[in-house]
Structure formats: structure tokens, C-alpha cells
FIGULUM-568282 format. One record per residue (C-alpha): x, y, z; residue in one letter. Coordinates in pm, 1 decimal, padded with zeros to 6 digits. Layout:
<marmars>
{{X, Y, Z}, A};
...
</marmars>
This chain:
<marmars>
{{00000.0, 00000.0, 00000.0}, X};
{{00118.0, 00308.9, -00067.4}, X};
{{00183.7, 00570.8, 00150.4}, X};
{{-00137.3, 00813.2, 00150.5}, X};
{{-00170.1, 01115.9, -00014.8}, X};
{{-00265.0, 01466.8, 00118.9}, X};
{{-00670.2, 01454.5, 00023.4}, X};
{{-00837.3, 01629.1, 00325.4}, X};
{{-01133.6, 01513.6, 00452.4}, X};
{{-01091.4, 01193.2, 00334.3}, X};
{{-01062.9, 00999.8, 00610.8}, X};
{{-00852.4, 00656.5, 00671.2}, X};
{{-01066.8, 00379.7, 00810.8}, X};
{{-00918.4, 00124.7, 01014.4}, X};
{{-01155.9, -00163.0, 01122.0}, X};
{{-01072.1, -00430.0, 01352.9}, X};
{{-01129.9, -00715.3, 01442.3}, X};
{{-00966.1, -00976.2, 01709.4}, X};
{{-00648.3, -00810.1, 01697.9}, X};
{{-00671.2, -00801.6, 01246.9}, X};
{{-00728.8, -00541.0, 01007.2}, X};
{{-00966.4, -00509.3, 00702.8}, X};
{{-00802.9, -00456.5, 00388.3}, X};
{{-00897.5, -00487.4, 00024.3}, X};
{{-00670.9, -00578.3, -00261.1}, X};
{{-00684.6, -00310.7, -00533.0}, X};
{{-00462.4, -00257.9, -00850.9}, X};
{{-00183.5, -00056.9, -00597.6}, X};
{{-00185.7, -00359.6, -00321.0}, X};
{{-00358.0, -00349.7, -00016.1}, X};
{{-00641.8, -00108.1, 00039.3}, X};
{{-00832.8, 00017.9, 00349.9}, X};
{{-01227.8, 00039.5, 00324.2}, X};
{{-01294.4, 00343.7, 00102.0}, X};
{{-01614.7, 00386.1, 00353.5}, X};
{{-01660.4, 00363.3, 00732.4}, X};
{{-01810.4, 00035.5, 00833.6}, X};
{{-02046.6, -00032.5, 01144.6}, X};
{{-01899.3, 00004.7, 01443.8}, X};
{{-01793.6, 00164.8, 01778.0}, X};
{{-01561.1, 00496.6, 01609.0}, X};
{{-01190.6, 00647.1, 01783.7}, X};
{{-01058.9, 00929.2, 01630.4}, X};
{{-00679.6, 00803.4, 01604.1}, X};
{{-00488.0, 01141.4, 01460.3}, X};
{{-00388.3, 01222.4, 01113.2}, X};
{{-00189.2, 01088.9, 00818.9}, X};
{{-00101.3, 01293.1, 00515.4}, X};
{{-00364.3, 01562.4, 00617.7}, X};
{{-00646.8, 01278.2, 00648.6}, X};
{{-00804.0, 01174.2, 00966.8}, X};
{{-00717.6, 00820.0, 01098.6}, X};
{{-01033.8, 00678.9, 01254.0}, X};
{{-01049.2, 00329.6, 01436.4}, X};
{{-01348.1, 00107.5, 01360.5}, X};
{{-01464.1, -00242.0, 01603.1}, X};
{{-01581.2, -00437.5, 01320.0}, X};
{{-01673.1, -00727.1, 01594.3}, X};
{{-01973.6, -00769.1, 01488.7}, X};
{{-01953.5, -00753.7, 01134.3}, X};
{{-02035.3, -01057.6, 00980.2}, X};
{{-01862.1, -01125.6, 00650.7}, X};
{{-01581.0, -00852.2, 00485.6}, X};
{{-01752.4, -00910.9, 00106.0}, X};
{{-01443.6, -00887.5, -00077.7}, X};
{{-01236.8, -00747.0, 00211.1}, X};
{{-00968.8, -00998.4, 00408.8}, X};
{{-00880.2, -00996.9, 00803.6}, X};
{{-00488.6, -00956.1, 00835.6}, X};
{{-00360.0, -00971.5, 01190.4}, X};
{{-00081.9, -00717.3, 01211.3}, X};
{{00222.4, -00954.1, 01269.4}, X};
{{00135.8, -01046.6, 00858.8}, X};
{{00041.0, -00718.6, 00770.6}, X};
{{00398.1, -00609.6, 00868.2}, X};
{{00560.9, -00523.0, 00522.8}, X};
{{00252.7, -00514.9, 00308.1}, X};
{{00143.3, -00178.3, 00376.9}, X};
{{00417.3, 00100.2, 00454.9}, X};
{{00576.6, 00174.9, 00789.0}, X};
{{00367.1, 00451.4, 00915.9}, X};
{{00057.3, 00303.9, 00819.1}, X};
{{00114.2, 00020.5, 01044.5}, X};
{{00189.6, 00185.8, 01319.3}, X};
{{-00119.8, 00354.2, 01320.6}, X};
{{-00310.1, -00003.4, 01238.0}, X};
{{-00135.5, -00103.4, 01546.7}, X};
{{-00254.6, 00177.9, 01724.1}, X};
{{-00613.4, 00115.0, 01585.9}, X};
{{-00605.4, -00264.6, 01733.9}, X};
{{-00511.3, -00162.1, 02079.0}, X};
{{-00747.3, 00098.3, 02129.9}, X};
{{-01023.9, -00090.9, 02013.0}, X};
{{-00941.7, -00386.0, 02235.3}, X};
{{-00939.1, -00123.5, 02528.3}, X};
{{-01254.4, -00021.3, 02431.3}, X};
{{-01396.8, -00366.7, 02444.5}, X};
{{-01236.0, -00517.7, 02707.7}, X};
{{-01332.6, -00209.0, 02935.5}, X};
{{-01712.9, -00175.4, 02897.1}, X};
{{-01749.3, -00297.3, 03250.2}, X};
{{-01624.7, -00161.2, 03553.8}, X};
{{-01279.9, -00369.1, 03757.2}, X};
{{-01356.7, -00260.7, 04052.2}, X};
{{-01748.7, -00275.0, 04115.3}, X};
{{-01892.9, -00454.6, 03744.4}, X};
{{-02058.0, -00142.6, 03677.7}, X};
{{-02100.2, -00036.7, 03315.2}, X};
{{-01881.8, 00244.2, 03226.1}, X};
{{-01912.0, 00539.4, 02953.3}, X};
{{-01663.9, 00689.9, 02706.6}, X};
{{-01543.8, 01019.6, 02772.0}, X};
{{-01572.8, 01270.9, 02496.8}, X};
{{-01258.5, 01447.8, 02531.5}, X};
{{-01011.8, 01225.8, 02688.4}, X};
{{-00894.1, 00855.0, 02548.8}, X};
{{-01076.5, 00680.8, 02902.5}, X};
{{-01366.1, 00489.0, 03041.5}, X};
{{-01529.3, 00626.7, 03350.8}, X};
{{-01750.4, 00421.4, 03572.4}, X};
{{-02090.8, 00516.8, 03607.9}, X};
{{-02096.5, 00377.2, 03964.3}, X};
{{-01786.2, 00430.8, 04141.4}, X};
{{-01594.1, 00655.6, 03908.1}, X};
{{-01300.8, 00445.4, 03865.6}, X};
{{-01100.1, 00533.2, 03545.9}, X};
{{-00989.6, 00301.1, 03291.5}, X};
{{-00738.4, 00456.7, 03078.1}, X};
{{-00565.8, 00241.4, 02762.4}, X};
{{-00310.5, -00008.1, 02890.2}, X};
{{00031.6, 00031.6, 02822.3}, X};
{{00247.8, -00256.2, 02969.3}, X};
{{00645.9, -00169.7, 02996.5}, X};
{{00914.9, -00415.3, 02920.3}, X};
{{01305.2, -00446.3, 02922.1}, X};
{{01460.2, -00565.2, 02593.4}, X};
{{01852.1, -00633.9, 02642.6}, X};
{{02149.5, -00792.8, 02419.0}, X};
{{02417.1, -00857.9, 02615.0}, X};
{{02781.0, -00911.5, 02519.7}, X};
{{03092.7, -01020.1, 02665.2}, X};
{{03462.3, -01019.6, 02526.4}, X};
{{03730.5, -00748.9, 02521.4}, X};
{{03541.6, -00645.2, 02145.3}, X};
{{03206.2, -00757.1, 02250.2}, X};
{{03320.4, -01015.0, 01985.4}, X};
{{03039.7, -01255.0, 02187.6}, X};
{{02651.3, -01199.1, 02227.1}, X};
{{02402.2, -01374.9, 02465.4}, X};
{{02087.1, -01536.2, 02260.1}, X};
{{01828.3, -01757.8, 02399.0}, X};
{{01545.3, -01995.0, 02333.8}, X};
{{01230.1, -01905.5, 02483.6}, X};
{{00943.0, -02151.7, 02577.1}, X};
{{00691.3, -01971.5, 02435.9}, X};
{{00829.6, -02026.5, 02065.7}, X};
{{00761.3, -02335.9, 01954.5}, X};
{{01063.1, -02390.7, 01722.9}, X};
{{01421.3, -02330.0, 01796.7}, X};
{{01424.4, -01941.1, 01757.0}, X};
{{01705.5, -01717.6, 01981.1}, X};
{{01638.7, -01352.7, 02057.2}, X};
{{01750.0, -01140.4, 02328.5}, X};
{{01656.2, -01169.8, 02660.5}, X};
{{01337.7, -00950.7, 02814.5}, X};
{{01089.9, -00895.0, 03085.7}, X};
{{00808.6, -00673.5, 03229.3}, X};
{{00867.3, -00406.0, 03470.7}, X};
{{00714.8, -00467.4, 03797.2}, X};
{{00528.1, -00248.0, 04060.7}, X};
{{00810.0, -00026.6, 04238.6}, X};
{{01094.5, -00108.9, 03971.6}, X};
{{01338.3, 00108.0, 03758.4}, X};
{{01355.3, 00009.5, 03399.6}, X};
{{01739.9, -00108.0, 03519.9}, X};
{{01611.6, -00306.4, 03792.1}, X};
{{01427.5, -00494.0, 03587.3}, X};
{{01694.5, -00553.5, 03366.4}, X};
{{01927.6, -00659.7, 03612.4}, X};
{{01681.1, -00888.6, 03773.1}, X};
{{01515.8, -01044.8, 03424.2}, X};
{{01939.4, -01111.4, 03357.0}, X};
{{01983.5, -01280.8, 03690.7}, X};
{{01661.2, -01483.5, 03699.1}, X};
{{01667.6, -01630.4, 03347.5}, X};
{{02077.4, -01674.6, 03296.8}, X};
{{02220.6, -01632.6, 03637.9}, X};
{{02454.6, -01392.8, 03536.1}, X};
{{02503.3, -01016.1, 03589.3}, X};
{{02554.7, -00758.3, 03354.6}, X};
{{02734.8, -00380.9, 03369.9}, X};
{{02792.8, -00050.1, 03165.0}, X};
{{02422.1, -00039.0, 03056.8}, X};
{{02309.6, 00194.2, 02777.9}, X};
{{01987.3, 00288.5, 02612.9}, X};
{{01930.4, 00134.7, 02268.1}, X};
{{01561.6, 00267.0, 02189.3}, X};
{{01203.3, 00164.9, 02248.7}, X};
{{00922.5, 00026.8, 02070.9}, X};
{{00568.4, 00040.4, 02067.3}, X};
{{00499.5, -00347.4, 02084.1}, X};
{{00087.5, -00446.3, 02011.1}, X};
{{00111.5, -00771.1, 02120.0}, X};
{{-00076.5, -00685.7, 02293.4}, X};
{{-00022.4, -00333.7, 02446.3}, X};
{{00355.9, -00354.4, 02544.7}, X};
{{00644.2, -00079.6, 02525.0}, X};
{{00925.8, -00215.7, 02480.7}, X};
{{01272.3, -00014.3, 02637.8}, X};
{{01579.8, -00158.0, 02450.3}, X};
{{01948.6, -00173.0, 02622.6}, X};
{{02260.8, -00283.6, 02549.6}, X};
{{02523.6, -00443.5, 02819.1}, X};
{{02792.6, -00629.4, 02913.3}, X};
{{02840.7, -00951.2, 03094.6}, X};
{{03003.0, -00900.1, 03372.1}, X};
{{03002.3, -01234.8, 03620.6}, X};
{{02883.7, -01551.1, 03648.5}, X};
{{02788.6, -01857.7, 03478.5}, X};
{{02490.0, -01939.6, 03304.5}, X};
{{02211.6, -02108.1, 03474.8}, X};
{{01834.3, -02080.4, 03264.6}, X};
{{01546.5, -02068.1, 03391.9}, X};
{{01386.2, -02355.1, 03273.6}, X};
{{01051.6, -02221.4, 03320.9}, X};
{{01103.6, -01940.7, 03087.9}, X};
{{01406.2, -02071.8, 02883.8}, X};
{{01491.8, -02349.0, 02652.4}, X};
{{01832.6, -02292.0, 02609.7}, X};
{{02057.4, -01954.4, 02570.1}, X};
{{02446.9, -01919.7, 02495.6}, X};
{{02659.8, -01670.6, 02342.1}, X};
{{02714.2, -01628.6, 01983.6}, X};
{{02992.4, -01504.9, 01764.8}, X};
{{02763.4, -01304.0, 01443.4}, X};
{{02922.4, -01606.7, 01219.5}, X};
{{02697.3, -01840.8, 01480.6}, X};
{{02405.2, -01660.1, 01488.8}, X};
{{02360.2, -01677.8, 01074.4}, X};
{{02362.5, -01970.9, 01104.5}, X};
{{02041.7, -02116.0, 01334.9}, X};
{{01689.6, -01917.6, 01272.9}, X};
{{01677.8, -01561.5, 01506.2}, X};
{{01530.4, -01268.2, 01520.6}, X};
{{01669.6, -01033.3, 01265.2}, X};
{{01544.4, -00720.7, 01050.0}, X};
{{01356.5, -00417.0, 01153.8}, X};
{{01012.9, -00533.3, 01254.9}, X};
{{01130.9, -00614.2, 01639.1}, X};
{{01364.3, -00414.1, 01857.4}, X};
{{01530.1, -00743.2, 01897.5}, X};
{{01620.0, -00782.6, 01586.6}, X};
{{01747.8, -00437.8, 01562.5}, X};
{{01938.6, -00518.9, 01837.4}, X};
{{02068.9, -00790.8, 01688.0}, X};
{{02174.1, -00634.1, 01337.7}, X};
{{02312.9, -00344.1, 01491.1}, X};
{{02572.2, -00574.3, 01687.7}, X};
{{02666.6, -00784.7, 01387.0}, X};
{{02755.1, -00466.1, 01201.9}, X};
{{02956.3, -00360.0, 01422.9}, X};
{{03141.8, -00658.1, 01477.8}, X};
{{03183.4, -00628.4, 01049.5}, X};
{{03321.1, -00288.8, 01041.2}, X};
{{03547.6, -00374.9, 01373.3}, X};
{{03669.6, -00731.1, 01187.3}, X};
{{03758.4, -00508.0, 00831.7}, X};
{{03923.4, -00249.1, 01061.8}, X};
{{04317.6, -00213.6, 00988.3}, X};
</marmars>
């Protein structure tokens, strides 16, 4: 899809459904519904001078020539900053949803029209979009950081290695949580920490803080709860089993960014 033109007034309809988006297949790729569909509206922003506008299609029940795509496959179809905003779309609308009734009393609770929250119409409790924080980390070791720490995660059911992460719990600092994620699922510690970047992460409402940092003692010792297996890789290792690479995960920026380095360092005179 290409990127969308300045036609004002024209707005861009993004309609949802279990965590997918409705698109159409035109003679330029991938579409969005020229026309808004039935459903519960959020204004998202603007794109090229058109208004972005969130649809639930949960209750619609066929797309006619329209096809759900969940956003993990839409990645790469459309363009960059039209996927951001899909992603945006899907997590508001799964707010929405999930948030009709009240967590604290079961009361039904009502949209308010000038701020992105849910107010209870009972209590008044306030139910604002979730946002979930996480640490992302690659860790290296070696007098070049010639050496970086992959791992295996239970939750992928084939032999895939990534960098190591975690969610931030009540009372922690984003390096507290790094430090303790490290020691929990390797049994190592790690020093000289520095801030990579973050990513907005809609699976399903995470944020994602990257790092970078070295290995600094111990041996390693999964958790076999959370981890398969994880050891350190020289970039020549890591093309060679499947990982995350490439710019759709922080990870794999991560990743790519270390491996080039290690290239320009290796051609170095």
C-alpha cells in the first residue's frame, strides 16, 4: 500500500477485528475500506492531512471482498507509518472492548468525549488504555564484545534465539528490571548499561525499552521455566540457526546493529 496522499477530509478507516485489520486488494496492493463500516468509532490522529479513525468491526459478519490480516502479517505489506497507526487502531479498540465494565465494582462504564478513558458510572473508577512496559537487552561479553548472549524461549515453539526480556514490575526502575530479568533467566550479571531505543509493541499493548550491556560475572544457569536454552554467539553463529533479525522487532534491531559492528570492527586495519 502506498503511503497516503494529502486529500483532506478523506478519512482513513481502520476496522478491527480480534487483533486483524480489514483490507482490500486493489490494482496498488492493499487497500483500506474506502467507507466507514459499522462500528464503535476512535478518532486516532492524522496521516497525510487525512483523519485516521479506528473502527470495532466485531460484529460484522462477513468482509464481502475485504480480508482480516492480523498485524504480525500485515507487517511489510502496507508502509511503515501506516502500520503503526493499524497497530494503534487494534489496541485501542481492544481497550474499548475489554473495558465496557467496571474492575472494581462490574458497573457499566461510559466513554469520555474528550479524553482517550472509560469512567464508571458507579464508582468513578477510570480506565485509561493499557500500556504494559518491558526491558529488551542484548548482552555481550569479550574485550570487542566479539560474543553476544541469545536464547530460546518456551513460548516459541521452534528453535528461535532472541534477546533476553521482561516486564517491569510495581516499584521497579527500567534497570532493575533488567538486572533482575538477567539474573533470573541466565544467572549472570551484567554492567555498563546503555539505552538502545524503544518500541511500541501491540502484542498486545507492550512498550518495549531496549538496552545494550555487558556480561560481567557468572555462569549461566536458565530458567527452565522461561528458557529453553541460551548461549553466546559469535555473528558467524548466529547466521547460522533461525533468530530474530530485521527491523520489525527491537530485537532484531538489536541484533543487526551488533553484527555490524562486529563487520566494520573485523575489516578495521
Amino acid at each position: 500500500m502506498r503511503p497516503p496522499h494529502r486529500r483532506d477530509g478523506e478519512p482513513l478507516y481502520f476496522c478491527v477485528k480480534d487483533g486483524a485489520v480489514l483490507v482490500d486488494q486493489d490494482t496498488d496492493g492493499l487497500a483500506l475500506p474506502p467507507t466507514p463500516l459499522p462500528g464503535e468509532r476512535h478518532v486516532l490522529g492524522s496521516c497525510g492531512g487525512r483523519p485516521c479513525v479506528a473502527i470495532d468491526g466485531t460484529e460484522l459478519q462477513g468482509p464481502g471482498s475485504h480480508e482480516w490480516i492480523g498485524l504480525r502479517q500485515l507487517y511489510g505489506l502496507i508502509c511503515d507509518q501506516l502500520w503503526a497507526i493499524a497497530a494503534r487502531a487494534v489496541q485501542i479498540v481492544e481497550w474499548d472492548r475489554t473495558n465496557r465494565f467496571c474492575g472494581r465494582c462490574g458497573s457499566p462504564t461510559e466513554r469520555d468525549p474528550e479524553v482517550r478513558v472509560r469512567h464508571c458510572t458507579n464508582c468513578g473508577l477510570d480506565a485509561f488504555p493499557r500500556v504494559s512496559p518491558a526491558i529488551i537487552v542484548l548482552v555481550t561479553r569479550g574485550d570487542h564484545d566479539e560474543q553476544a548472549l541469545l536464547a530460546w524461549g518456551r513460548r516459541s515453539p521452534r528453535r528461535h534465539y532472541s534477546t533476553l526480556a521482561g516486564f517491569v514490575e510495581p516499584g521497579e526502575t527500567l534497570e532493575e528490571t533488567l538486572h533482575r530479568e538477567i539474573r533470573e533467566e541466565t544467572g549472570i550479571e551484567v554492567a555498563g548499561l546503555t539505552y538502545f531505543g524503544s518500541q511500541s509493541w501491540p502484542f498486545p499493548h507492550q512498550l518495549m525499552v531496549g538496552y545494550r550491556a555487558r556480561y560481567a560475572s557468572g555462569q549461566l544457569r536458565v530458567q527452565e521455566s522461561e528458557i529453553v536454552e541460551a548461549r553466546w554467539f559469535t555473528p558467524a553463529e548466529v547466521e547460522q540457526v533461525t533468530a530474530s533479525r530485521g527491523g520489525f522487532s527491537i530485537a532484531g534491531r538489536l541484533i543487526d546493529g551488533w553484527i555490524a559492528e562486529q563487520a566494520v570492527r573485523v575489516r578495521a586495519p
